[in-house]
N, C-alpha and C positions, 0 to 999 in steps of 0.2 A: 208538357214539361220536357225540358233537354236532358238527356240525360249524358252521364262521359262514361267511357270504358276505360276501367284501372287494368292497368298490367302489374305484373308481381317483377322483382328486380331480375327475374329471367326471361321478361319479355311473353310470360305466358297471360292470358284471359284471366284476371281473379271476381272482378265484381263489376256492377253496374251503379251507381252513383248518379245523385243531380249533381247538377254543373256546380251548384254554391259550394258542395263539399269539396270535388276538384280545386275549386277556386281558393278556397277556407285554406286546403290541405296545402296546395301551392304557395302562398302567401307563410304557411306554417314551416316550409321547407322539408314537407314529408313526400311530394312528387313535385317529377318535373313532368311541364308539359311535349309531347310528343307532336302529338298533332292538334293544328285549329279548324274549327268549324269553316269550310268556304263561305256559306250562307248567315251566318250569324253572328251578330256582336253582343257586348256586354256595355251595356249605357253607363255610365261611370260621371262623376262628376265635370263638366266641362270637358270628354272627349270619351270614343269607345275605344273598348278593347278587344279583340280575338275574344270565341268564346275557344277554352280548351275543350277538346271531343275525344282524343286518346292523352290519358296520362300515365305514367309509371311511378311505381309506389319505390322510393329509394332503400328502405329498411329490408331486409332480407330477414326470411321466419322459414320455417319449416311447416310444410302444408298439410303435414300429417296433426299438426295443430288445430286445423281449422276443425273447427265441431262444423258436420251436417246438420242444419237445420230440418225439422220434421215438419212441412207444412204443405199445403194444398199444390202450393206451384212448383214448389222443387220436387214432387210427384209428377205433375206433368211435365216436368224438363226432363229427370228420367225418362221417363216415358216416350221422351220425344213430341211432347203432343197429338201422339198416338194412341189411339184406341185399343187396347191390349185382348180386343173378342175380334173386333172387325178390322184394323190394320187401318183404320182412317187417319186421316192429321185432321186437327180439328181448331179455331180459335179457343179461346178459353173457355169465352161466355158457352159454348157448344158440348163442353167437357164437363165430368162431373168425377171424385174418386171413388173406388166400389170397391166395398170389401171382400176378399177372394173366397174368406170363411165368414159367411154374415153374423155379424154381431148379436143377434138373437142362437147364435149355436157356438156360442164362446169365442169367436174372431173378434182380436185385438187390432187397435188403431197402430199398427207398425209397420216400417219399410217393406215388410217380407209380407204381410196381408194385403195392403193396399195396391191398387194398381190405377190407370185414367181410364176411362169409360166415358163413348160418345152417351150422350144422350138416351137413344134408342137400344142402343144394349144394354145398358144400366138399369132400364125398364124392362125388358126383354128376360135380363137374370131374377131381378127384384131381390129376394129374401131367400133366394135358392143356393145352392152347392153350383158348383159348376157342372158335374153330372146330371144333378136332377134340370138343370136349364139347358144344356146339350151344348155348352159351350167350352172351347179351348183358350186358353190363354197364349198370347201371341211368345211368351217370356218367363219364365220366372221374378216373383219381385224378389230384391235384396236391397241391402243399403248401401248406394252406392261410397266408393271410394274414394271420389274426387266430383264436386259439384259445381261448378263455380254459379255464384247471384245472378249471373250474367243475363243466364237463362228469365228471371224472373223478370223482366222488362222486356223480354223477346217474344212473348205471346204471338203465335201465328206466325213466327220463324223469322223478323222482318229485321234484319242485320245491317246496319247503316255502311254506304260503302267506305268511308273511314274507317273501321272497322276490319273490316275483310281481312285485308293483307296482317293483320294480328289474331285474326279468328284461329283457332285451331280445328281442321276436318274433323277430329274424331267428337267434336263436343257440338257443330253443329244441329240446330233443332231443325 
């Protein structure tokens, strides 16, 4: 699947998107497109078109708006796809989330419990404290402040270079 990176009307990262919504949204005149795919067209009735790859959303909102979603991947985008015992990056499939206080000792499914855990140290802690498993946490978890979806299609860090020159350093995975 293609997917487009939406920019917000300040030219920042906001989400990641298939191409049809880009397409849907443009046609709707909610973005314009920025940039075209070099490689890829859109087969269209009797001729192609450019597929859009960067588009910007024309409506201006305030981002303190956006609700953070609580799920598996925007864990690991926090995260970095980092392993928060051993400092690993990891693909997804290699990753698992581990609760900091285990849920058999009252730890809650929340931003500030949960953290990414490779594999091996997820087994490693199992149903333990962090002290009783002899481990450190690479971080503190909290809920972060600004997340963008972006992350959630970047599994294994893989940034299209379309992209780039719109990426912002501090949100790289």
């Amino acid at each position: 699947m293609t997917t487009v990176l939406f920019l917000d009307a300040q030219w920042r990262p906001l989400r990641v998107e298939p191409w049809q919504r880009a397409v849907a949204d443009f046609m709707l005149g909610k973005v314009e497109v920025i940039e075209y795919s070099k490689d890829r067209m859109i087969q269209g009735i009797g001729r192609q078109h450019p597929m859009p790859i960067v588009v910007r959303v024309l409506r201006h909102f305030k981002r303190d708006r956006i609700r953070i979603k609580f799920s598996r991947i925007n864990i690991y985008a926090r995260d970095r796809f980092t392993c928060q015992y051993c400092g690993g990056r990891f693909m997804t499939e290699e990753l698992n989330f581990d609760h900091v206080i285990p849920r058999s000792r009252g730890g809650r499914t929340t931003w500030e419990n949960i953290v990414t855990a490779c594999i091996p140290c997820n087994s490693t802690k199992g149903d333990r404290t962090l002290e009783q498993a002899g481990l450190k946490l690479l971080s503190k978890p909290r809920k972060p402040a600004y997340l963008p979806a972006i992350t959630v299609r970047l599994a294994g860090g893989h940034i299209p270079d379309e992209w780039k020159p719109y990426w912002s350093g501090t949100l790289e995975p």
